[in-house]
C-alpha positions as a Python dict, from the first residue, in 0.01 Angstrom:
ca = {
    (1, 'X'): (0, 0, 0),
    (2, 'X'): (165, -315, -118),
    (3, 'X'): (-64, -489, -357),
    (4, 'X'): (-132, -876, -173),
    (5, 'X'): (-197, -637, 127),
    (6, 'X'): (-424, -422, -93),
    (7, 'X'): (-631, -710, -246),
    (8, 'X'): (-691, -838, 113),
    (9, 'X'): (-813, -496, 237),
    (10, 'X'): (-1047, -449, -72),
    (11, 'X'): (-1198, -825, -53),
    (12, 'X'): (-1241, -802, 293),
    (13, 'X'): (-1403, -453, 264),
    (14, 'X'): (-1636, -587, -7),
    (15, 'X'): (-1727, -935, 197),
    (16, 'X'): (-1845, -722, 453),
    (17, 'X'): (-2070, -481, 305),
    (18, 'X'): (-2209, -793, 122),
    (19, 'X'): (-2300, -940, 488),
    (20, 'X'): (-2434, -593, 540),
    (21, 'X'): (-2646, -663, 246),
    (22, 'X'): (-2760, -1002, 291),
    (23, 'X'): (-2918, -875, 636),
    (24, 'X'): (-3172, -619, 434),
    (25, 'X'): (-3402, -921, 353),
    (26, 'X'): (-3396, -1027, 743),
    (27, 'X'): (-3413, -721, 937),
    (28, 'X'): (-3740, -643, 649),
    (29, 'X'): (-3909, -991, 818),
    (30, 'X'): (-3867, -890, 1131),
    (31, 'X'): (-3866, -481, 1181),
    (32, 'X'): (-4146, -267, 1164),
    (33, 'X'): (-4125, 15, 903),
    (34, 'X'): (-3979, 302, 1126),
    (35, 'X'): (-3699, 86, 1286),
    (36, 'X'): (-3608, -136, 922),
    (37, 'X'): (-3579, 206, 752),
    (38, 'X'): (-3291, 323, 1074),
    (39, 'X'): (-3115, -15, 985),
    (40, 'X'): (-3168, 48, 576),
    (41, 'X'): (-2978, 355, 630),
    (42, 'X'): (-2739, 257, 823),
    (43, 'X'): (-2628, -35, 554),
    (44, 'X'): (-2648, 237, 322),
    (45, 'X'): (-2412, 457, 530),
    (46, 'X'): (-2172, 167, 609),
    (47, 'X'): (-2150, 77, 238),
    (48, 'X'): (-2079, 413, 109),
    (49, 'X'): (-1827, 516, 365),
    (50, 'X'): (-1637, 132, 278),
    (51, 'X'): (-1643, 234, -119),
    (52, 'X'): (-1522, 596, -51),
    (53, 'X'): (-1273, 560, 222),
    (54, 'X'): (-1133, 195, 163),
    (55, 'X'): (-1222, 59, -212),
    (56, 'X'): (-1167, 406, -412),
    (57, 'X'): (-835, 446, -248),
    (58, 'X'): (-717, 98, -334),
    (59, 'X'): (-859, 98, -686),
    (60, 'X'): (-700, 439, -766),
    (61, 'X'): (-358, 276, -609),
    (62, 'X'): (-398, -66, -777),
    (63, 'X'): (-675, -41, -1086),
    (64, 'X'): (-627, -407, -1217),
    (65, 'X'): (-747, -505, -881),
    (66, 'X'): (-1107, -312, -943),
    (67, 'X'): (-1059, -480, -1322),
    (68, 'X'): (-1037, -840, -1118),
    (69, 'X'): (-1344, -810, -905),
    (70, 'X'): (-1563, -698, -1203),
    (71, 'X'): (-1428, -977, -1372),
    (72, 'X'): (-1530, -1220, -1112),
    (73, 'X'): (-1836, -1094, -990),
    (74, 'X'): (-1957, -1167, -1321),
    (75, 'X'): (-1867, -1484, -1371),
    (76, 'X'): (-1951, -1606, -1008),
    (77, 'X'): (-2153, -1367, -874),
    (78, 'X'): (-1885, -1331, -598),
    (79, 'X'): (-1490, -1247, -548),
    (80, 'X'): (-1285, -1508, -547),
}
């Protein structure tokens, strides 16, 4: 994959298993136990399936890219 379209793929990949995320705290507030835990795991499934089938692949193809967002992730707590 062409790199620009590679850094697209893998930022828009990790945006949206941070939205994912961010919706943990929510669903917590407003879920009982039985149905927050289906939701938990099915973050958890969402997330692993984007790192293993979408980020992996691009960082093996492009590695500076995985060096960038570690990079900025520390620095701004996001990827930018």
């Amino acid at each position: 994959m062409d790199k620009r379209l590679a850094k697209h793929v893998a930022m828009t990949a990790w945006q949206s298993f941070g939205r994912l995320e961010r919706l943990i705290p929510l669903i917590k507030d407003h879920c009982d136990k039985a149905e927050f835990d289906i939701y938990l795991k099915g973050i958890a499934s969402a997330g692993t399936a984007i790192n293993h089938e979408i980020l992996k692949r691009i960082f093996s193809e492009h590695p500076d890219l995985e060096a960038d967002i570690e990079t900025k992730v520390k620095k701004y707590q996001k990827w930018i």
